[in-house]
N, C-alpha and C positions, 0 to 999 in steps of 0.2 A: 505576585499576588498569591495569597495564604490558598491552599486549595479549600476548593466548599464543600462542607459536611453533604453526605450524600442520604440520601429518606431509605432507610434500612428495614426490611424485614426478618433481622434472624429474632428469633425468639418469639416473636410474633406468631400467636395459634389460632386466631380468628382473622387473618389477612385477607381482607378480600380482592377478590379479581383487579380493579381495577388500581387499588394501591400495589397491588407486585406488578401492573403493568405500568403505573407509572414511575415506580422503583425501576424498571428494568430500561425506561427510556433513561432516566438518572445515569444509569450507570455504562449504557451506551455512549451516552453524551460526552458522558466523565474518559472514559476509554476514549473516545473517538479525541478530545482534547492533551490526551494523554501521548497517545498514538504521532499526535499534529507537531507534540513537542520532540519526540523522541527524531522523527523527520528533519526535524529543524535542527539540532544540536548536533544529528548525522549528516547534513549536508553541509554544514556549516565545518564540521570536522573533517570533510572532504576536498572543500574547496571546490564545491560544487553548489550552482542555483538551486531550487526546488525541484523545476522543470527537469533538468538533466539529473538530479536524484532519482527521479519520478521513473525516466526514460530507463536509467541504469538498472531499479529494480526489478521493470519490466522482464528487462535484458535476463536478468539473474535468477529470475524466477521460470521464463519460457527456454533460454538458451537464444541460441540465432533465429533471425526472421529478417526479412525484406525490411531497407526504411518504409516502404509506403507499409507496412504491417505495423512495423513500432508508429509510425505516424495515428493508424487505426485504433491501437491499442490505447494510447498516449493521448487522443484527441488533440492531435498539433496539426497543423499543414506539412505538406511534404516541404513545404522552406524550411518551416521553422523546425522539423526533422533534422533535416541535413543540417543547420546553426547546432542544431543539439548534438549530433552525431560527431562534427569535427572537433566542437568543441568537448567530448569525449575523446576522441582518437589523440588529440594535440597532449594529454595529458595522461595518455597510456589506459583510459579504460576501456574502452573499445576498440577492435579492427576488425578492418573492413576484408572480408573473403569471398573470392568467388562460390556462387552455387556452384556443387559439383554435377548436380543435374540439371542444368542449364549456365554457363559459359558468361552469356553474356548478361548474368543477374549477378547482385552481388546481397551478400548479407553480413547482416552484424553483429555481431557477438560480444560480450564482455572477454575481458582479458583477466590470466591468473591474477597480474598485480591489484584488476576491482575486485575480485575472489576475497584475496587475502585480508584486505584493507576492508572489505566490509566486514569479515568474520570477525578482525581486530574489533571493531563495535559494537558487533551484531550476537557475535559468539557467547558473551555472556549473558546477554539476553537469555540465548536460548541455552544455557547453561544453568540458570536462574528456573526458568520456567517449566522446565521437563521434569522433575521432581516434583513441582506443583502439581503438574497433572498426572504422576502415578497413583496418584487413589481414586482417579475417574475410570471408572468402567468402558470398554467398548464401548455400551451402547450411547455413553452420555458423552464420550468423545464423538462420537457420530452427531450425537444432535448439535451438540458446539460447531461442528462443522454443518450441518444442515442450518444453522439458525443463522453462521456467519456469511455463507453463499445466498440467502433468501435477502440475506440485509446487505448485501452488496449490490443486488441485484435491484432493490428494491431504491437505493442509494442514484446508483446508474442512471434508473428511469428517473427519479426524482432531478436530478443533477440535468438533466433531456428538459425535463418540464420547466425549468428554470428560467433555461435558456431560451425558450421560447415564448415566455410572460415576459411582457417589459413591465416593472414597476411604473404606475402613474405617481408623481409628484404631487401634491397639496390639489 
């Protein structure tokens, strides 16, 4: 499907509020669909579900934790955890270690070879992207990241409320 023209403000000197706020839902949207693909094409080029894409980035992003943590993190059951986790380990991206501060916990970790293999995909991404943003200022990198933690967070709750509406049918 051809992508869809997005409602643009550059040039624009009488923009009002509410057209750059619904410019800026456009282009969340647009990202967030963007985002949905690039997931897709990476787990697909992994050999990996969504779900255990999902669990690995976790993984990649925090380093070790307990399954019932990736479970928390992850919103899985502690089953469907451990389904995720061997089905990880069996394929060399994760292993299982003991806490060194407690014996009889164990945690999980990403392995060098999910390291490498994501970087293979991932790397130029952020190869692509770091030059785009050297002519952003500190403080506008700051709100990029203030705006992207407020809309995750905000994502979160919403994603909470869902779950707990049942749609009514006709």
């Amino acid at each position: 499907m051809p992508a869809q023209e997005e409602p643009t403000t550059a040039g624009a000197e009488s923009t009002s509020r509410e057209e750059l706020l619904q410019a800026l839902g456009h282009a969340v949207r647009a990202n967030q669909r963007a985002t949905d693909a690039v997931d897709e094409a990476a787990t697909q080029a992994l050999g990996l579900n969504r779900t255990d894409g999902r669990c690995l980035d976790i993984l990649d992003q925090h380093g070790q934790m307990s399954a019932g943590e990736l479970a928390r993190q992850s919103e899985l059951t502690t089953g469907a955890i451990t389904a995720v986790i061997d089905r990880l380990e069996r394929i060399g991206y994760v292993r299982r270690v003991a806490d060194p501060s407690d014996r009889r916990r164990v945690l999980v970790g990403p392995t060098q070879k999910a390291r490498e293999d994501s970087w293979e995909l991932f790397g130029p991404l952020a190869d692509t992207v770091r030059p785009m943003l050297s002519g952003y200022t500190d403080e506008d990198l700051q709100l990029l990241i203030d705006f992207h933690r407020m809309s995750r967070e905000v994502q979160e709750r919403h994603a909470a409320w869902i779950r707990a509406h049942e749609l009514r049918s006709g």
